[in-house]
C-alpha positions as CSV (number, residue, x, y, z in Angstrom):
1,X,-10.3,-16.1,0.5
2,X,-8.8,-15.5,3.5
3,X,-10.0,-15.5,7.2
4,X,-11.2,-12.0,8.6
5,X,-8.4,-11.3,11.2
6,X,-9.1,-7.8,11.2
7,X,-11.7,-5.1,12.6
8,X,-13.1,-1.7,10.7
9,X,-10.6,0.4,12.4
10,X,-7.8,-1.9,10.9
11,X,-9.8,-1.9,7.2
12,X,-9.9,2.2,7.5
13,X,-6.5,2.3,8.7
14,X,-4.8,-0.1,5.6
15,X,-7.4,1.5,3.1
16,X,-6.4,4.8,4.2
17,X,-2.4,3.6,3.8
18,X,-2.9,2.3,0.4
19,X,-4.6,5.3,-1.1
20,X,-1.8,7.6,0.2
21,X,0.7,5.3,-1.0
22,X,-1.3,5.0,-4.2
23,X,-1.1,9.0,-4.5
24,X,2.4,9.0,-3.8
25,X,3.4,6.7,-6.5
26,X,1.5,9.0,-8.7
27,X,3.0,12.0,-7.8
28,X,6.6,10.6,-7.7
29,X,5.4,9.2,-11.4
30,X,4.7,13.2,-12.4
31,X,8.1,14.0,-11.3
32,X,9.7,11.1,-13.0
33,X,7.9,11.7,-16.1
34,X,8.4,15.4,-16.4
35,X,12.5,14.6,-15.5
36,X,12.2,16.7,-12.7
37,X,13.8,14.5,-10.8
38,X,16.5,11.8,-12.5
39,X,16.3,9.0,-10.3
40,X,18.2,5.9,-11.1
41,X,15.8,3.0,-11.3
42,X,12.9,5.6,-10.2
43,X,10.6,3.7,-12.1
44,X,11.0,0.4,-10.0
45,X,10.2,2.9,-7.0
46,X,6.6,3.6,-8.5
47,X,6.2,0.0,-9.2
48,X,7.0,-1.1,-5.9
49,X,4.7,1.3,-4.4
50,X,1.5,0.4,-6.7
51,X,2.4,-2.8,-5.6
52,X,2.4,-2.1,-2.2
53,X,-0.6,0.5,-2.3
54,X,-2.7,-2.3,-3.9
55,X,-1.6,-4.7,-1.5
56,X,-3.3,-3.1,1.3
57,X,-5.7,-1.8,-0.6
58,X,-6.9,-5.4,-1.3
59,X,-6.1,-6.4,2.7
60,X,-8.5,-3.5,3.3
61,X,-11.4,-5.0,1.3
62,X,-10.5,-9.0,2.7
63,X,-10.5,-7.9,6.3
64,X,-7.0,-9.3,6.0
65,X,-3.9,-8.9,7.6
66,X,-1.0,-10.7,6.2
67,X,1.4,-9.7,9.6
68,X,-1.4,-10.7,11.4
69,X,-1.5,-14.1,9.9
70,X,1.7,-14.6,10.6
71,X,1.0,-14.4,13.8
72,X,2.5,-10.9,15.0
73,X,0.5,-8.4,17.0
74,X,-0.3,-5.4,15.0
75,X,-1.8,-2.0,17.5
76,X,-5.2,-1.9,15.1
């Protein structure tokens, strides 16, 4: 498991991104899937943002930042 390199405001913060992210996959999904929009390779964009959603979804739950553990400064 990684090393806690981040504090609750960070966890709220990347939980909070991850959810929206989440719900937009989910709409864009609906839209997709209804062919209300015809997006070339629009299902790679849902897949992409699961991805990304869980991502910090997961970082939110570790306490983990991966920019952070690269050694960046992040403003949370």
């Amino acid at each position: 498991m990684p090393e806690c390199n981040i504090d609750a405001r960070g966890k709220a913060a990347r939980m909070a991104g991850g959810l929206a992210t989440l719900a937009g996959a989910a709409g864009l999904a609906a839209l997709l899937a209804l062919d209300v929009v015809a997006v070339p390779f629009g299902w790679y964009a849902v897949a992409a943002a699961v991805a990304g959603g869980a991502f910090a979804i997961y970082e939110a739950r570790a306490g983990w930042c991966v920019i952070r553990a690269m050694g960046f400064k992040t403003p949370l």
